[in-house]
N, C-alpha and C positions, 0 to 999 in steps of 0.2 A: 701376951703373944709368945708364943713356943718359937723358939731361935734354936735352927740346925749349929748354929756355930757355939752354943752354948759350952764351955770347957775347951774350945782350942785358943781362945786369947789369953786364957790364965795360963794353957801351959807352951803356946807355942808363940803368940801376937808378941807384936814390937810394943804397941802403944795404944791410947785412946784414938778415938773417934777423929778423923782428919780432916772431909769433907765433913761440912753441914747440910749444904744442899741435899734436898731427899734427889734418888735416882727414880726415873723415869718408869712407871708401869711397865709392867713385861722386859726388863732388862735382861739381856742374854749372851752380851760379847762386851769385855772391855779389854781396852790395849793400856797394857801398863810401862812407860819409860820412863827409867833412872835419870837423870841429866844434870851432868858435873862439869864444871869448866866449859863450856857449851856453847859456842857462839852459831849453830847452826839450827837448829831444834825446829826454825820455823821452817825451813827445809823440809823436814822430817813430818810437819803437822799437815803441810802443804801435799807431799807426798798422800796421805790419808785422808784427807780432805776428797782428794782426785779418784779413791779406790770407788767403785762401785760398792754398794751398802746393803746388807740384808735386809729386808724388811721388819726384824725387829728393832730396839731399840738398841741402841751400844755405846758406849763411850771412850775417852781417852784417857786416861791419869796417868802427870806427869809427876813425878818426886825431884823438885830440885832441892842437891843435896850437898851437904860439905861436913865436914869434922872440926871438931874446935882445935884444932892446930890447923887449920887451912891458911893458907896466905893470903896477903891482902887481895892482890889483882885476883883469885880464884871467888872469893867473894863480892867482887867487882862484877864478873864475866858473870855469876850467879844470878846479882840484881838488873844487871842489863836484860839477862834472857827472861828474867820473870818482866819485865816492862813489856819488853818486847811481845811478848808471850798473851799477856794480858791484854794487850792493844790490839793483837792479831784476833783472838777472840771476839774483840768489842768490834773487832771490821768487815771479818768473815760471815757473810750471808747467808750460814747453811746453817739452819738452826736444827738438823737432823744428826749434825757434829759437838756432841757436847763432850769439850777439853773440861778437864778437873786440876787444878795447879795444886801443887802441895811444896810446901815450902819447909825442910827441914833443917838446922845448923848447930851448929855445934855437939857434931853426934861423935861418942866417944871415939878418940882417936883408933883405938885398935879393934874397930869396930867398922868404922866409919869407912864405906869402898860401895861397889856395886853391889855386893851380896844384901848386904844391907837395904841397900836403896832398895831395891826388885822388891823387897820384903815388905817396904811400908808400903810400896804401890801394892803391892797384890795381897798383902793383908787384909788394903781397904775394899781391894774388888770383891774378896771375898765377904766382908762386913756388908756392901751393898747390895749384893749375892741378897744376902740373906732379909737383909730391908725388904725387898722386894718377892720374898719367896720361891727365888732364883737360884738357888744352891743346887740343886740336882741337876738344872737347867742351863746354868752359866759357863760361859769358856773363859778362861784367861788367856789374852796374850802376849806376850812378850816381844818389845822391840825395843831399839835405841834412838839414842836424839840424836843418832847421825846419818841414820838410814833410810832407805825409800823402799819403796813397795809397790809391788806389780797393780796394775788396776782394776784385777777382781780379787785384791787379796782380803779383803774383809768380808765380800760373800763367798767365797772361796773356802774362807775358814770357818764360817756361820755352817757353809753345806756340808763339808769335811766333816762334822762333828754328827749334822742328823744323819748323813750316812751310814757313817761308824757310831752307829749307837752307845756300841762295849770299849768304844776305846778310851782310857783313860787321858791319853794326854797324846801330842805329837810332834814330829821333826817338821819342819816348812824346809822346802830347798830355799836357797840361797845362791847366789852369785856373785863375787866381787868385782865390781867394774875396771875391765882389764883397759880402758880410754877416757880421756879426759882433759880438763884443765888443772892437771898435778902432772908435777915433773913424769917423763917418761918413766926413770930409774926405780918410781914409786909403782907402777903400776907391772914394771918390773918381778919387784919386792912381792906383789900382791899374789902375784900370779902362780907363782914359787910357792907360797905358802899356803895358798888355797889348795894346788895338786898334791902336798906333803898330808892334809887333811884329807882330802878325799882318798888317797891313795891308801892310810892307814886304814880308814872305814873299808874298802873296800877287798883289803888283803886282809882283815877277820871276818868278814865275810865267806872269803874263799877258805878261810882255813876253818869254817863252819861253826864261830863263833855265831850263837845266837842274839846275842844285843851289842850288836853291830851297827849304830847307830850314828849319825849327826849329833853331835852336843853345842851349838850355841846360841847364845842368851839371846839374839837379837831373833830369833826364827824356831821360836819354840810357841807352844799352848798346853795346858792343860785344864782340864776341867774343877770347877770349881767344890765338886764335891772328893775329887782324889787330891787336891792342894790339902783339902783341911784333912783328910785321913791321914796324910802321909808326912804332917807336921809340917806345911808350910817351906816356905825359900828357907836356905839356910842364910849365915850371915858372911861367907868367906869373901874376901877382896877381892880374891880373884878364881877364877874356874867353880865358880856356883853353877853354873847352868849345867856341867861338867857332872856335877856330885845330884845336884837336881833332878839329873833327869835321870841319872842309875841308878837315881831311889826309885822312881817308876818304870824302867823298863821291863824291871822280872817280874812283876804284877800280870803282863801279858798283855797283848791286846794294843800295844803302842804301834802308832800308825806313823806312815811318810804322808806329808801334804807337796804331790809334788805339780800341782795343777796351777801354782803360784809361784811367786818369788818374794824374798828381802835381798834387797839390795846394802849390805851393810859398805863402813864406811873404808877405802884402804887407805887411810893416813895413818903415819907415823905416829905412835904415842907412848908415854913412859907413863899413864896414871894407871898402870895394872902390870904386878910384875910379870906377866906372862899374858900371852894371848895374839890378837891380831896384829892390833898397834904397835906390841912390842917389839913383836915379829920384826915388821916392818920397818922399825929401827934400828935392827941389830943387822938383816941386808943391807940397807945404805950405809953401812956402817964397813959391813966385809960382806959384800958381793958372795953369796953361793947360798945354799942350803940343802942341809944334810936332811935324811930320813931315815927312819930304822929297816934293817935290812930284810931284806924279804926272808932269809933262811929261818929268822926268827918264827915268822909265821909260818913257813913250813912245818919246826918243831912245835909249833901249838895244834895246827892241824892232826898232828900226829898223835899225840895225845889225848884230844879231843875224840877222836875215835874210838878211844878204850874208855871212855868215863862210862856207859852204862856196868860195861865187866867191873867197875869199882866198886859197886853195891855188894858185893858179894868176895873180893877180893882187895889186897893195897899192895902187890908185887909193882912196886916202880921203874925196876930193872930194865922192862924194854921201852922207857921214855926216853925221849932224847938228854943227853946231861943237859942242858939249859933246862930243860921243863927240871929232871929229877931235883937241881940241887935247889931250884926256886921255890920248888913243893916242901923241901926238907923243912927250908928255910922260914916258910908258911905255916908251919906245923899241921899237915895234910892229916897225918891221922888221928889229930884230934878232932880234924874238921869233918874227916869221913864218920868216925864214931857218932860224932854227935847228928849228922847226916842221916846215916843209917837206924840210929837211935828213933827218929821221929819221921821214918816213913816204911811204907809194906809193900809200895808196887814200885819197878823199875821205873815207870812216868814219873809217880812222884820223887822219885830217889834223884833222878837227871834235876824236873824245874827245881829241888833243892839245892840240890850242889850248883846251880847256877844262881842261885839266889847268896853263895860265898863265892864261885869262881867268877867275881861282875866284872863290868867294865873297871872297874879300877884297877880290883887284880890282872886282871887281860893286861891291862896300860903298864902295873908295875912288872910283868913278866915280859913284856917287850922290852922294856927298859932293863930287865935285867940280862938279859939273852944280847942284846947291844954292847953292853956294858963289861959283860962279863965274857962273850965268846964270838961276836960276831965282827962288833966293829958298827960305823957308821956307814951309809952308801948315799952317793950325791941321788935328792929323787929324784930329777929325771932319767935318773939310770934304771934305778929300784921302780918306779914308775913304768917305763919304757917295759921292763923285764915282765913285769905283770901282767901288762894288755898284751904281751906275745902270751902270755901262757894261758889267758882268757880266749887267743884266737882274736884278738881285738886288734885294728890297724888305724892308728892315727894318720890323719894328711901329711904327717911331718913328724919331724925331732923334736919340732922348739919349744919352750916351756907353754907357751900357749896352746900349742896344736896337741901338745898331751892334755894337757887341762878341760879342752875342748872336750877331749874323747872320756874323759872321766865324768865330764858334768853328763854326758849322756849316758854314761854306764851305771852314773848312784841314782838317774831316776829312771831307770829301766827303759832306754831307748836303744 
């Protein structure tokens, strides 16, 4: 039997075979979740459970996972959710819901994080991908053990895909529940930190940044034939999905799924040194949150403007000094050389130079423009400044009523 994935487990795979169970004829959609320290997961399967279903085949695979220096109670909480997990399985009546457990421990310590975890889930989706003759065919997707999901988000993501034939992989919107049974203070916290995100999506957007994108792990997909071109999950602790997905955005063709939702989780959490959770403990902590300033993006827009004239020129002079000394700093004109080196038309010269000016660099240039000349700005300010410059009016000041106006402006409402 000829196997598409033949040479990416030698030079990209975690590991052997995980599931034994063969997968299901015509398999086309699996959802992949990490789950660490995890008392809620059956939440999250219940959530799925509830979504409306494609009519082909799909599954769940979940990676419960820990590292050999994990503590005891985390390898506790571990065996409870796999009981848990397994019993819910044995009781749930939907035999059109088939969960896959995987059980990994004692993964090396500096290794051992969510990057990792995604990777042995979605290594295997793609291993089963391929069992089934599914690799051209298959989507991956990505969620968490703490989130919930709209109720056509599984055919939603099934039709997303035959739609967009070309697109390799894609954003899902997302929501974080601003009400609830969690102290107010936290929903607070959430709220704050969801607008600081959309807010930065949304002002490289306007400063005519092309991958401009949502990056997070709980609300992404990609397909199962661009996973294995593109070398699989990486293994970082934290902000995979971050580095993930700006390995496939300059490929082209990356879509928004915005006909659906994940509901990820807004609690407080320290097992990733950055990100939502963390977020949300460093507010309860000290009440505010800052954002990078908007003039930052101005001087990116600015520049941004002249990159076609760079194919033919490297006078830096009339960039703004944030962009000039960030560029220096970059070593721009080895990067334009070798740019211009290996292409002949202006199209291809630009999708080049964007395939070095990514989202990362974008991110380390706001940061350095912050850092170096702007300062910080609270964002509901920075926030607020932006929808007047869009022409946009929110019902209000408050960190909600902007939020609000933002969750309608990143899916085109």
């Amino acid at each position: 039997m000829t196997r598409r994935t033949d040479g990416y487990f030698e030079r990209f795979g975690f590991c052997e075979r995980q599931i034994q169970e063969p997968p299901a004829f015509g398999l086309s959609l699996i959802v992949v979740i990490p789950c660490f320290n995890e008392p809620n997961l059956i939440g999250s399967l219940e959530s799925l459970r509830r979504s409306e279903r494609p009519d082909t085949a799909h599954e769940v695979i979940v990676v419960v996972n820990s590292g050999a220096d994990a503590e005891a109670s985390i390898i506790e909480q571990n065996e409870r959710t796999l009981r848990e997990a397994r019993r819910w399985i044995e009781e749930q009546l939907d035999p059109k819901l088939t969960v896959r457990l995987i059980d990994v421990r004692n993964l090396p310590p500096r290794r051992a994080g969510v990057g990792l975890a995604r990777k042995i889930g979605m290594d295997e989706a793609l291993r089963r991908f391929d069992d089934v003759g599914m690799v051209d065919g298959g989507v991956i997707l990505c969620f968490d053990a703490d989130c919930a999901c709209a109720s056509n988000y599984l055919r939603a993501a099934d039709e997303h895909f035959r739609v967009h034939a070309m697109s390799p992989a894609c954003s899902i919107y997302f929501e974080h529940p601003l009400e609830g049974e969690l102290a107010l203070e936290i929903y607070k916290a959430i709220a704050a930190y969801e607008l600081h995100l959309r807010y930065y999506v949304q002002a490289l957007r306007t400063a005519g940044f092309p991958h401009g994108y949502h990056t997070i792990g709980s609300s992404m997909a990609v397909r199962a034939r661009t996973y294995m071109e593109q070398g699989g999950m990486n293994r970082r602790q934290a902000g995979e999905d971050f580095y993930f997905l700006h390995k496939l955005i300059p490929l082209g063709g990356f879509t928004e799924l915005n006909s659906t939702a994940v509901y990820p989780s807004p609690r407080p959490s320290n097992r990733v040194p950055f990100g939502t959770g963390r977020a949300v403990s460093e507010w309860l902590q000290r009440p505010g949150t800052k954002t990078y300033p908007l003039q930052a993006f101005d001087d990116l827009r600015a520049f941004l403007q002249s990159v076609p004239s760079l194919m033919t020129r490297t006078d830096l002079q009339s960039a703004p000094e944030s962009m000039r000394t960030f560029l220096i700093e970059q070593n721009v004109d080895a990067a334009l050389a070798e740019i211009r080196g290996h292409t002949a038309t202006s199209g291809a010269f630009v999708k080049r130079f964007f395939r070095w000016f990514d989202g990362f660099r974008a991110m380390k240039f706001v940061h350095h423009a912050r850092d170096g000349f702007y300062g910080e700005e609270e964002v509901e300010v920075a926030s607020a400044k932006l929808l007047r410059r869009l022409g946009r009016s929110p019902t209000g000041s408050s960190m909600r009523e902007l939020l609000i106006a933002y969750r309608r402006l990143n899916c085109g409402l």
